[in-house]
TIVO-874695 format. One record per atom (N, C-alpha, C): x, y, z. Coordinates in steps of 0.2 Angstrom, whole numbers, plus 2048, in hexadecimal, padded with zeros to 3 digits. Atoms other than C-alpha are relative to their C-alpha. Example, Ala and Ser with C-alpha at 12.3 -4.5 7.8 and 13.67 -1.06 7.14 Angstrom:
BEGIN
8047FA800 83E7EA827 804806800 7FC7FA7FF 8447FB824 7FC805803 
! end
This chain:
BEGIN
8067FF7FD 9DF949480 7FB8017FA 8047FD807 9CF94A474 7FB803802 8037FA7FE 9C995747B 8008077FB 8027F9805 9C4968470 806806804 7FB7FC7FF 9CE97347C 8027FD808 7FE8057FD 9D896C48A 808806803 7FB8007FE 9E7971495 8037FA804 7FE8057F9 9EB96249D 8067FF802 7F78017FC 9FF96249E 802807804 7FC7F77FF 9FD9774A3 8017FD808 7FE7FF7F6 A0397B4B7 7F97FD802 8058007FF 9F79754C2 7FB807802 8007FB7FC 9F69864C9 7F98037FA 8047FC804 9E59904C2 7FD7FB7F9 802805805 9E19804B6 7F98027FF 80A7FD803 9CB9834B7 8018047FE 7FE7FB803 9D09944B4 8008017FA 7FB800806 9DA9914A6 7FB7FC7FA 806803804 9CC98449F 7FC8047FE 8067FB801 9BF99349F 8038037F9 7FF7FA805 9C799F497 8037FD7FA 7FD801806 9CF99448A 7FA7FF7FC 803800805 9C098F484 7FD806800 8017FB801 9B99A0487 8048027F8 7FD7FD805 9C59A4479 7FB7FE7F9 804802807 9BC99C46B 7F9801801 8057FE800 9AB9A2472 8028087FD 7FE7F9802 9B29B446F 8028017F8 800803805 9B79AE45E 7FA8017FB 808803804 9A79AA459 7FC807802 8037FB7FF 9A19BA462 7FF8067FA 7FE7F9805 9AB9C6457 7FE7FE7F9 806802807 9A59BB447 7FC8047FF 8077FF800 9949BE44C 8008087FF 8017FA7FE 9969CF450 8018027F8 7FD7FE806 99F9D443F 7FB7FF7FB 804804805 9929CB434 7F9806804 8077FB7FE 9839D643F 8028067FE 7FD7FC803 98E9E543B 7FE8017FA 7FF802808 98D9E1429 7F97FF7FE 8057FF801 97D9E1429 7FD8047FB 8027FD800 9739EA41D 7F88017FF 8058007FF 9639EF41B 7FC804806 8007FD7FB 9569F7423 7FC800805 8058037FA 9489FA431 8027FD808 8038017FB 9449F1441 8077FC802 7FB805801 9509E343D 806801800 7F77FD7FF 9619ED43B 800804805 7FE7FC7FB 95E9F6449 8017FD807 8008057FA 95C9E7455 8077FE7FF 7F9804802 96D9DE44B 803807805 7F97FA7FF 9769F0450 8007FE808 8018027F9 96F9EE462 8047F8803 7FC808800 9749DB462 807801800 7FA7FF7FE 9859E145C 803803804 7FE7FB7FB 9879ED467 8017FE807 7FF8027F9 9839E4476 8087F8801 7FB802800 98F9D646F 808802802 7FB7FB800 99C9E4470 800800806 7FF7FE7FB 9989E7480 8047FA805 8008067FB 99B9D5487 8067FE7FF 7F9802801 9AA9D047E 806805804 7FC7FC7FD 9B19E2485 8027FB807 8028017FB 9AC9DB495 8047F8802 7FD807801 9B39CA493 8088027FD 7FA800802 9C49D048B 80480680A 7FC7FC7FB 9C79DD49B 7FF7F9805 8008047FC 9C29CD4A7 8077FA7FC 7FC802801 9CF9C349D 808805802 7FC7FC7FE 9DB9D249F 8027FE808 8008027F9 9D99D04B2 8017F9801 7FF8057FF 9DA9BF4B2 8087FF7FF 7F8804802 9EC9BC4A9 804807803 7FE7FB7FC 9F09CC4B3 8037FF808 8018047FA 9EC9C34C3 8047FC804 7FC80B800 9F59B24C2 8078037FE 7F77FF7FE A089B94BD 7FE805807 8007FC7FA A049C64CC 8027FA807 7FE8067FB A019B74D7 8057FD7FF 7F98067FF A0F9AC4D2 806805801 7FC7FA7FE A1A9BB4D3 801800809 7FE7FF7F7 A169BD4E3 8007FA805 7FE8067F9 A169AA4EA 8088017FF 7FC801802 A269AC4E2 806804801 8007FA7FF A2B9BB4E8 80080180A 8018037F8 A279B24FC 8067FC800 7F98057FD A399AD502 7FC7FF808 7FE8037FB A379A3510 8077FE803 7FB8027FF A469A3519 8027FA804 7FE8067FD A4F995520 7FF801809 8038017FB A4E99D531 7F9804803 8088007FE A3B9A1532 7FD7F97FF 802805802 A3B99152E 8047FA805 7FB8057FB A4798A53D 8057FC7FE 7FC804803 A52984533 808801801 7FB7FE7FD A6498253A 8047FF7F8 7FB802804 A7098452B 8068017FE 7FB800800 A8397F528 8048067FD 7FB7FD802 A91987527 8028027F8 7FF7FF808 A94990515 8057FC7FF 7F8806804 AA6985515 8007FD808 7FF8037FA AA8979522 806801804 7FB7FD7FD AB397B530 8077FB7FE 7F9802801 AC096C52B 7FF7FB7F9 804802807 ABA967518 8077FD7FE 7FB806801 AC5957512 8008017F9 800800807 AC395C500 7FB8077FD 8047FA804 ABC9694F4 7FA7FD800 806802801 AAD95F4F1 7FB800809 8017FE7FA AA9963505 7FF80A801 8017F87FE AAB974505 7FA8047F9 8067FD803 A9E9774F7 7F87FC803 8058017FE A92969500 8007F9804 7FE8017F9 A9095C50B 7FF7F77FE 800807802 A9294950A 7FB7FC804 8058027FF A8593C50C 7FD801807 8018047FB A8893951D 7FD809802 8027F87FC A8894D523 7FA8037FE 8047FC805 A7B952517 7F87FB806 8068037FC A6F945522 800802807 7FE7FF7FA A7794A532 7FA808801 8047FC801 A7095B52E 7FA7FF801 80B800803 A5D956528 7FF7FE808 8028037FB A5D94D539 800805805 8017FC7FB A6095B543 7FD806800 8087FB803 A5196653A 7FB7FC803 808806800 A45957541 7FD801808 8037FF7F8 A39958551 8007F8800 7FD8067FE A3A94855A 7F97FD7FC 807802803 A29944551 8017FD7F9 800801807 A3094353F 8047FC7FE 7FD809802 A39935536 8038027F9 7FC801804 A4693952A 8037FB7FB 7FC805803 A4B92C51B 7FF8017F9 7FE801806 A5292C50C 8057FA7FD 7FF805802 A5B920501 8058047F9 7FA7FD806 A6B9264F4 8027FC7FC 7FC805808 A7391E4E4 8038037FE 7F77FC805 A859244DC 8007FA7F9 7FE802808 A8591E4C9 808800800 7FA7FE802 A959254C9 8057FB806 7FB8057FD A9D9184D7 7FC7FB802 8028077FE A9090C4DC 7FE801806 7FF8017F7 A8F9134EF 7F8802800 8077FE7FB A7F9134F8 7FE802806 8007FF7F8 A7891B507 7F9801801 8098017FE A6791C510 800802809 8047FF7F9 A5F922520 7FA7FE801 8078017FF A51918525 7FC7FE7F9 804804806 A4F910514 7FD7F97FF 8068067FF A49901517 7FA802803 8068027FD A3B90551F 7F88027FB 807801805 A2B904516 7FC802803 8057FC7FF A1F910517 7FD8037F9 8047FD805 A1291850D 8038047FB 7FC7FC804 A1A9204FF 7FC8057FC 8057FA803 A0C92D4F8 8018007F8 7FE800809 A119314E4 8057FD7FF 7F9802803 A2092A4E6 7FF7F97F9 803809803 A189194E1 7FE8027F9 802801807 A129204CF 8077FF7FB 7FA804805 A2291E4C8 8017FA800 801807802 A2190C4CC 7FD8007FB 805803807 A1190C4C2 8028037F9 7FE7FF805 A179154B6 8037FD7FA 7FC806803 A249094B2 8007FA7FC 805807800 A1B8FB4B4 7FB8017F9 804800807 A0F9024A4 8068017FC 7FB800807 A1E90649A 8037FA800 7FF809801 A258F349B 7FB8007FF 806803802 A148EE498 8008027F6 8017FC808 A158FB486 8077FB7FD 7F9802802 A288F3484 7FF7F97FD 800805802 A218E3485 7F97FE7FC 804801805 A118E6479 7FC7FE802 8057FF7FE A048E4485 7FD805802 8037FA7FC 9FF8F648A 8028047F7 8017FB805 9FE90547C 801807805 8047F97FF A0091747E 7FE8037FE 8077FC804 9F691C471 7FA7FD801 8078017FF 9E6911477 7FE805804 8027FB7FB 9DA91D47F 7FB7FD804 8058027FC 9CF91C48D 7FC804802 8077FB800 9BE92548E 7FF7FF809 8028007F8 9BC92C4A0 7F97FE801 8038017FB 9B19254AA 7FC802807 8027FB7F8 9A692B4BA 8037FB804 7FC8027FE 9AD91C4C1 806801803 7F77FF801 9C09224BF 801806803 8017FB7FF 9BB92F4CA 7FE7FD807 8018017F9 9B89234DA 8077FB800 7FA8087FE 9C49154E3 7FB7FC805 8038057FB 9B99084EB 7FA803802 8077F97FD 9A99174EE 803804801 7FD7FB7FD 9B69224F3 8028057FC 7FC7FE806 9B89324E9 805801802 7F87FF800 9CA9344E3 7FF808801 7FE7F77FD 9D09474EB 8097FE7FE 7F8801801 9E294C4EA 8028037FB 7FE7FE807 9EC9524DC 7FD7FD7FA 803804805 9E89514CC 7FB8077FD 8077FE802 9D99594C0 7FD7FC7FC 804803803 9D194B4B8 7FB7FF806 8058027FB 9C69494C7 7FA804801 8067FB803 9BD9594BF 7FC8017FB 804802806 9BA9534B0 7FD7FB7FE 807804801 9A994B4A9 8037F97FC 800806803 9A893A4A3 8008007FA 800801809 9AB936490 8048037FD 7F87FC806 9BC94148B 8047F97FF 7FE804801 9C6934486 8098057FF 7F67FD7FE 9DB93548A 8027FA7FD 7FC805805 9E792B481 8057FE808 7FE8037F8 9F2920490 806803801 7F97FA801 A0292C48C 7FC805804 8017FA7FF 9F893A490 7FD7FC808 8038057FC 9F092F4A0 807801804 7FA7FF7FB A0392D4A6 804806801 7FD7F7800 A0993E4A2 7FC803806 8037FD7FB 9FC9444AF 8027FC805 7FE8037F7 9FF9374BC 808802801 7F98007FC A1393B4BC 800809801 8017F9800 A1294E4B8 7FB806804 8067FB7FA A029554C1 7FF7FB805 8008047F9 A049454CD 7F6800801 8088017FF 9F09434C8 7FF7F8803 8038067FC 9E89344D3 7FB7FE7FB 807803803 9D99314C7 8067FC7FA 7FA802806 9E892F4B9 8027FA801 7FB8037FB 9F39244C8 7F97FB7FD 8048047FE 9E19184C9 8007FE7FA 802803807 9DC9154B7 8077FD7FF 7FA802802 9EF90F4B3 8017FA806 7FF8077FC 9EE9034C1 7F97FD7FE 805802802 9DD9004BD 8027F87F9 7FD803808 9E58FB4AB 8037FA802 7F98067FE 9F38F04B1 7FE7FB806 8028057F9 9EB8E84C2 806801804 7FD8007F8 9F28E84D3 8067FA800 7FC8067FF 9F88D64D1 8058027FA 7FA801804 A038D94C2 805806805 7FC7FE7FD A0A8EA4C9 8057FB806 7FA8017FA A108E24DA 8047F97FD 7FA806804 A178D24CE 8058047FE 7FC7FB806 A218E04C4 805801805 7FA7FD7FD A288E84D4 8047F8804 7FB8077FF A2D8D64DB 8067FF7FC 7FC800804 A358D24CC 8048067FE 7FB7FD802 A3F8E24CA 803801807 7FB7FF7F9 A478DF4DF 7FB803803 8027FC7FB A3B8EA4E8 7FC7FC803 8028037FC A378DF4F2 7FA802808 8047FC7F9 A2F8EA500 7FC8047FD 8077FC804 A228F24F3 7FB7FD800 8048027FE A128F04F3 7F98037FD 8067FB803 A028F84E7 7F97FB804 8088057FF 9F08EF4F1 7FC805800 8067FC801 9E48FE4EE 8018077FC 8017FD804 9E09094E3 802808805 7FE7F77F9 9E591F4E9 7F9800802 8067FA800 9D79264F3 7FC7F9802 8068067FE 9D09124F6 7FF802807 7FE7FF7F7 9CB91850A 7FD7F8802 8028047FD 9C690A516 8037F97FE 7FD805801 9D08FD50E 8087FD803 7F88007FA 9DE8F451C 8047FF7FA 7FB802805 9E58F150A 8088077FF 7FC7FA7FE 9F68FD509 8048037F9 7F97FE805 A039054FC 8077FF802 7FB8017F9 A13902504 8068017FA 7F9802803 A269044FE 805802806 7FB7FE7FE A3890A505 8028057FB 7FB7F9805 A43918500 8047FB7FC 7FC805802 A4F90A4FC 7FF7FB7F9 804801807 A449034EF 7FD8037FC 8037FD805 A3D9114E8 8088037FB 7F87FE803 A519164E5 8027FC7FB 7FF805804 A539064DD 7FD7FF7FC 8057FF804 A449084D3 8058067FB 7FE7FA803 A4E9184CC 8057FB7FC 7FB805801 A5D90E4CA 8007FB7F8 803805807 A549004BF 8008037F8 8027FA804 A4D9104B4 8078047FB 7F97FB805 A5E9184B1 8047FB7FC 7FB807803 A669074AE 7FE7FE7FA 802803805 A599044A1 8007F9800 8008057FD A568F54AA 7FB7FC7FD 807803801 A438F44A6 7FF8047F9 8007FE809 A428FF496 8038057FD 7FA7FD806 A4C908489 7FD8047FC 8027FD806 A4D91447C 7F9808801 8067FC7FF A3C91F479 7FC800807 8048007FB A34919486 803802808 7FB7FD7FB A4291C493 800807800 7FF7F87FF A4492F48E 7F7805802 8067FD7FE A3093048E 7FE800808 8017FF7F7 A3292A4A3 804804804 7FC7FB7FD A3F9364A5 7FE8087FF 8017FA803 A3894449B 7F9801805 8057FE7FD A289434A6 803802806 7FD7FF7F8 A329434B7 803807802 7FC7FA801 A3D9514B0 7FB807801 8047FD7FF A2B95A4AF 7FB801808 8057FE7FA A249584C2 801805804 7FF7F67FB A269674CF 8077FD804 7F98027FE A389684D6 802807806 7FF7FC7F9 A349714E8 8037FC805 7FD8057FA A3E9634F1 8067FE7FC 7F9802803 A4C9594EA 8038067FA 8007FB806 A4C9674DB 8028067FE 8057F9801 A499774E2 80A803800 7F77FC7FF A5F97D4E4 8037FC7FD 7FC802803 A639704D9 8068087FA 7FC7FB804 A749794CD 7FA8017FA 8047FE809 A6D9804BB 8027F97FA 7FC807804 A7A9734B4 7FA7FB801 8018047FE A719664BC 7F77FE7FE 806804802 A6195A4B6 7FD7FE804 8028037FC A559564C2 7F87FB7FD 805805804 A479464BD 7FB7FF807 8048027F9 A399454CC 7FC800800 8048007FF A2D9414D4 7FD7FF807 8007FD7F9 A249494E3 7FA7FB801 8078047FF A189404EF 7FD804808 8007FE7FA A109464FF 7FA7FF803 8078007FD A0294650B 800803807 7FD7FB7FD 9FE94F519 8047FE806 7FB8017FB A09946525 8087FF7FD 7FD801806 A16943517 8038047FD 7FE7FB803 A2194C50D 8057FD7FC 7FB802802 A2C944500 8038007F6 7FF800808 A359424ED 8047F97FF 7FC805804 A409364E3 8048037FA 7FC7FE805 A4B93C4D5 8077FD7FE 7F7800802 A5B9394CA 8008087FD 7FD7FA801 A659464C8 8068007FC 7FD803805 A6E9484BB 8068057FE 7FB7FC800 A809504BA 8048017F8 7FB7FD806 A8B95A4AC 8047FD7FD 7F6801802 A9D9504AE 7FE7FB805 8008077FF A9593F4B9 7FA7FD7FE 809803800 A899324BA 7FC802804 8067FE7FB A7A9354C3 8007FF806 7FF8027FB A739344D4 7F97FE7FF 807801800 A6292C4D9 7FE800809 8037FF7F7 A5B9334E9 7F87FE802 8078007FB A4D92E4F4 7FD802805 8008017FA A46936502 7F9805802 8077FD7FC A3693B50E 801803808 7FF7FF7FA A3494251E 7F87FF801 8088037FD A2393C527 802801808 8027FE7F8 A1D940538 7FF7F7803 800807800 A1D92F542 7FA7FF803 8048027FF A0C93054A 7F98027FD 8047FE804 A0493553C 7FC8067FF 8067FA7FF 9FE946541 8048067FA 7FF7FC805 A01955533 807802801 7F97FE803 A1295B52B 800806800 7FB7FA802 A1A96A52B 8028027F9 7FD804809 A1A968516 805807800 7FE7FC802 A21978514 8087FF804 7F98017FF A3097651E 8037FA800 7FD806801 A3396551C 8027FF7F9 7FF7FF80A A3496A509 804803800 7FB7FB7FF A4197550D 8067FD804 7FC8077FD A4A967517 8037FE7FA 7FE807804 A4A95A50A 8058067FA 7FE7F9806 A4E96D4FD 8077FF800 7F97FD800 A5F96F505 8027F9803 7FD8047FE A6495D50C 8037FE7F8 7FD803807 A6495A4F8 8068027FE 7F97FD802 A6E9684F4 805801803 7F98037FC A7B965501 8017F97FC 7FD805803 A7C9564F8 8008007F9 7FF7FF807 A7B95A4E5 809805800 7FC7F87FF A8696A4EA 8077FA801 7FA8047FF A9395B4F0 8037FC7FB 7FD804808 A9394F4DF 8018067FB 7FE7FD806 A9395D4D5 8068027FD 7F8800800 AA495D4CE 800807800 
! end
């Protein structure tokens, strides 16, 4: 970013905040300068009595400003502390859950967790008759596949930026795209079709004319799941190349026609659990690209938030993701990446079927422990 001070990769959490007072920091800087040079002052009269004044009230304001920063960074561990600190449990959350060892376990790898088939059995009888369950599995390790409701095409929220993602690093792979060209924000870059872009994200607070390099452009779109980020990158690439890209890499049931945040357009986003798994697939295969650029799309994945597929993952265990949602919606994507096998690449959402609002927090608590009944099962 060429910007003078700048957090763009921090938490989202407290981000303006975190803007303020950073640059605050270099105004205080220059206070205390100022101030030391008034001090130092000599001479006499009318003149040196005003500087003492001036300094003095300097002194007042920096105190005044170092005790508000006190309280600020006081604040914010308090709070996380204490979201973190908020156990929700499984049953305030109605959540029925299995047996610590199953009653007739066919193997060691059952009695620490649960095989594809049961681990879906379960999620399915967390659901009200309204919700829609589907995910989509991969075993590196044997080649087996399983899915619940994976073909069906539906909206997929962020899951869809790792396609573009992708799609820009083939492009870099093949020498027409850069991550080092930079792109000067725009007011533009800040609608979709008239609509402004809302949603994750924080480039959609900042003013036209910072200029970002197209690395740091994707690093927000997979990492903060920013939309204004998501736009400009498909901006870049066009609609018609992206959905060429996903044809020709099988995903046949994908689908990029509007921009995030375009409203009023019957145009859609569209994919399957099934597809976006085999988008993963592709990825780990090194199918689409290699080397540097492979460890830059796994290194970004490895940085997005891991309250769903991620959240009980083991300590051993590598999780690469990416989360998507909306408020009817609730879903991730990730490889998983084990100690002593190959990987796994999972997909999965839960959505409400008549499109009226999600239960995010407990369905994020669903997909939490369907995963670890299933990592808990591969884990040798």
């Amino acid at each position: 970013m060429r910007e003078g001070n700048t957090y763009a990769l921090a938490p989202t959490y407290g981000k303006r905040a975190a803007f303020f007072l950073y640059n605050q920091q270099e105004k205080w800087q220059d206070n205390r300068k100022i101030t030391g040079e008034m001090l130092s002052l000599r001479g006499g009269g009318e003149l040196n009595a005003q500087n003492r004044q001036l300094a003095l009230a300097l002194l007042l304001i920096m105190t005044l400003l170092a005790a508000y920063s006190f309280w600020f960074d006081s604040l914010f561990p308090l709070a996380r502390k204490a979201a973190q600190e908020k156990v929700t449990t499984a049953e305030q959350l109605e959540l029925a859950l299995p047996e610590t060892t199953p009653a007739n376990p066919t193997s060691e790898r059952e009695k620490k967790g649960m095989t594809p088939a049961a681990a879906e059995s379960w999620a399915l009888a967390q659901l009200s008759s309204n919700e829609m369950f589907l995910f989509s599995l991969y075993d590196f390790e044997t080649g087996e596949t399983f899915n619940h409701n994976g073909d069906v095409r539906v909206f997929p929220a962020s899951l869809i930026k790792t396609l573009i993602l992708l799609v820009f690093l083939d492009e870099v792979n093949q020498g027409r795209q850069s991550l080092d060209n930079l792109h000067i924000l725009g007011k533009y870059d800040h609608y979709a079709a008239g609509n402004r872009v809302k949603g994750t994200g924080f480039l959609r607070f900042k003013p036209p004319g910072i200029q970002y390099a197209h690395w740091e452009i994707l690093s927000l779109m997979i990492s903060e799941s920013d939309n204004v980020a998501t736009n400009i990158i498909i901006r870049l690439l066009g609609k018609e190349l992206i959905n060429r890209r996903a044809q020709a890499y099988g995903l046949t049931e994908t689908k990029v026609a509007r921009l995030i945040f375009e409203r009023g357009s019957r145009a859609s986003i569209l994919s399957t659990m099934n597809d976006l798994t085999a988008l993963l697939v592709l990825l780990e295969n090194r199918k689409l690209i290699d080397g540097e650029l492979y460890n830059k799309a796994i290194l970004l994945h490895r940085n997005a938030k891991k309250h769903r597929i991620g959240k009980y993952a083991a300590s051993e265990l590598v999780v690469a993701n990416k989360i998507g949602d909306t408020s009817n919606r609730v879903a991730d994507m990730a490889l998983i990446y084990f100690p002593d096998r190959k990987p796994l690449a999972l997909s999965v959402m839960i959505k409400t079927r008549d499109g009226s609002r999600i239960s995010a927090e407990r369905n994020d608590e669903i997909i939490a422990r369907f995963a670890k009944y299933l990592l808990d099962y591969y884990l040798p």
